[in-house]
C-alpha positions in Angstrom: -24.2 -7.8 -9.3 -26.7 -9.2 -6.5 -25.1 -9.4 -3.0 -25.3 -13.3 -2.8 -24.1 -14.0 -6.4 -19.8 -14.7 -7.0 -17.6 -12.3 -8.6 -16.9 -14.1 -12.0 -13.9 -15.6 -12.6 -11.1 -13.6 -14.4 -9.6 -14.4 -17.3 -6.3 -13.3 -17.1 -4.6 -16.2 -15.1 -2.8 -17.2 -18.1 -1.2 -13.6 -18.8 -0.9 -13.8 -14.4 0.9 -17.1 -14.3 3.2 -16.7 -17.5 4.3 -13.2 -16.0 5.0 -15.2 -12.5 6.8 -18.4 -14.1 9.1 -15.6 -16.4 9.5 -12.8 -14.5 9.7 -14.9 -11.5 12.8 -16.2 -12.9 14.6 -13.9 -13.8 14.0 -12.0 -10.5 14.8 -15.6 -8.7 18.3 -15.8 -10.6 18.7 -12.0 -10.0 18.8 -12.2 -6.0 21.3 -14.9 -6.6 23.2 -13.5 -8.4 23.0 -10.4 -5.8 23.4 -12.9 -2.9 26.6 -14.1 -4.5 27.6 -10.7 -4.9 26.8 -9.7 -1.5 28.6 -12.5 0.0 32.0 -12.7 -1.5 33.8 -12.7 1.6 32.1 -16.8 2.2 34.2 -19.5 0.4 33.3 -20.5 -2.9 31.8 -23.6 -2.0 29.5 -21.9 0.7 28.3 -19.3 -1.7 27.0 -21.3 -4.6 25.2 -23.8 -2.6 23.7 -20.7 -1.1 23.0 -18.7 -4.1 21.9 -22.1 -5.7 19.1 -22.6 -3.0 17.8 -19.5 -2.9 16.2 -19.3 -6.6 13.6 -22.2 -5.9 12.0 -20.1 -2.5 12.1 -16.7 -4.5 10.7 -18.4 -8.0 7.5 -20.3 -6.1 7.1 -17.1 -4.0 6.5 -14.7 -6.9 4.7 -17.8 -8.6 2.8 -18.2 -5.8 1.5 -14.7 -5.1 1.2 -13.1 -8.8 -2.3 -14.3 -8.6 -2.9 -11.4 -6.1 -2.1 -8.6 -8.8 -5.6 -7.0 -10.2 -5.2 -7.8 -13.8 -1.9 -9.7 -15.7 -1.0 -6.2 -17.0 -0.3 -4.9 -13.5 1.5 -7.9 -12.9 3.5 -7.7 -15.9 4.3 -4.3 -15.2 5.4 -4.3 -11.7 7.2 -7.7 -12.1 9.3 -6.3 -15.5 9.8 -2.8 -13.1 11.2 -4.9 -10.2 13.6 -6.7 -12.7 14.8 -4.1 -14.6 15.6 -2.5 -11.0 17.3 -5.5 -9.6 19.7 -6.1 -13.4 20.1 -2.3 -13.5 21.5 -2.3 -9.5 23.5 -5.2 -9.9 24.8 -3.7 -13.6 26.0 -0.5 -12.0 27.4 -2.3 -8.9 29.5 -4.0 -11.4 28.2 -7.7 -10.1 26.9 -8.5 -13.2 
């Protein structure tokens, strides 16, 4: 590749942005569900507007920064790791 010349675009966004939008989910849902958890002690009303408004930051956050994984395997990989970590902790902390 010459010095002045662009790296060429990649194409693996797709696999990047479908791993962000589903993964990203679930992981968004999962630290509310974890929030809820962790805050039982709040009244009901408090804690579902709080676990409610935390899955839109956490969703576009993943979204947002899948794009910096190296390939949409890698992103796949790490994404599915951190959610089966997150279901598997709340699981055996009996929130879920």
């Amino acid at each position: 590749m010459k010095p002045g010349k662009p790296a060429p675009i990649r194409r693996d966004w797709t696999s990047k942005s479908l791993a962000g939008a589903l993964l990203g989910f679930a992981l968004a849902m999962g630290a509310s569900a974890a929030l809820a958890a962790l805050t039982a002690g709040i009244p009901l009303a408090t804690r579902s507007q709080l676990a409610m408004w935390l899955v839109p930051p956490v969703w576009l956050g993943i979204l947002s920064t899948v794009y910096f994984f190296a390939s949409g395997l890698r992103a796949w990989l790490w994404l599915g790791g951190a959610c089966l970590a997150l279901y598997g902790g709340l699981f055996l902390a009996g929130a879920i």
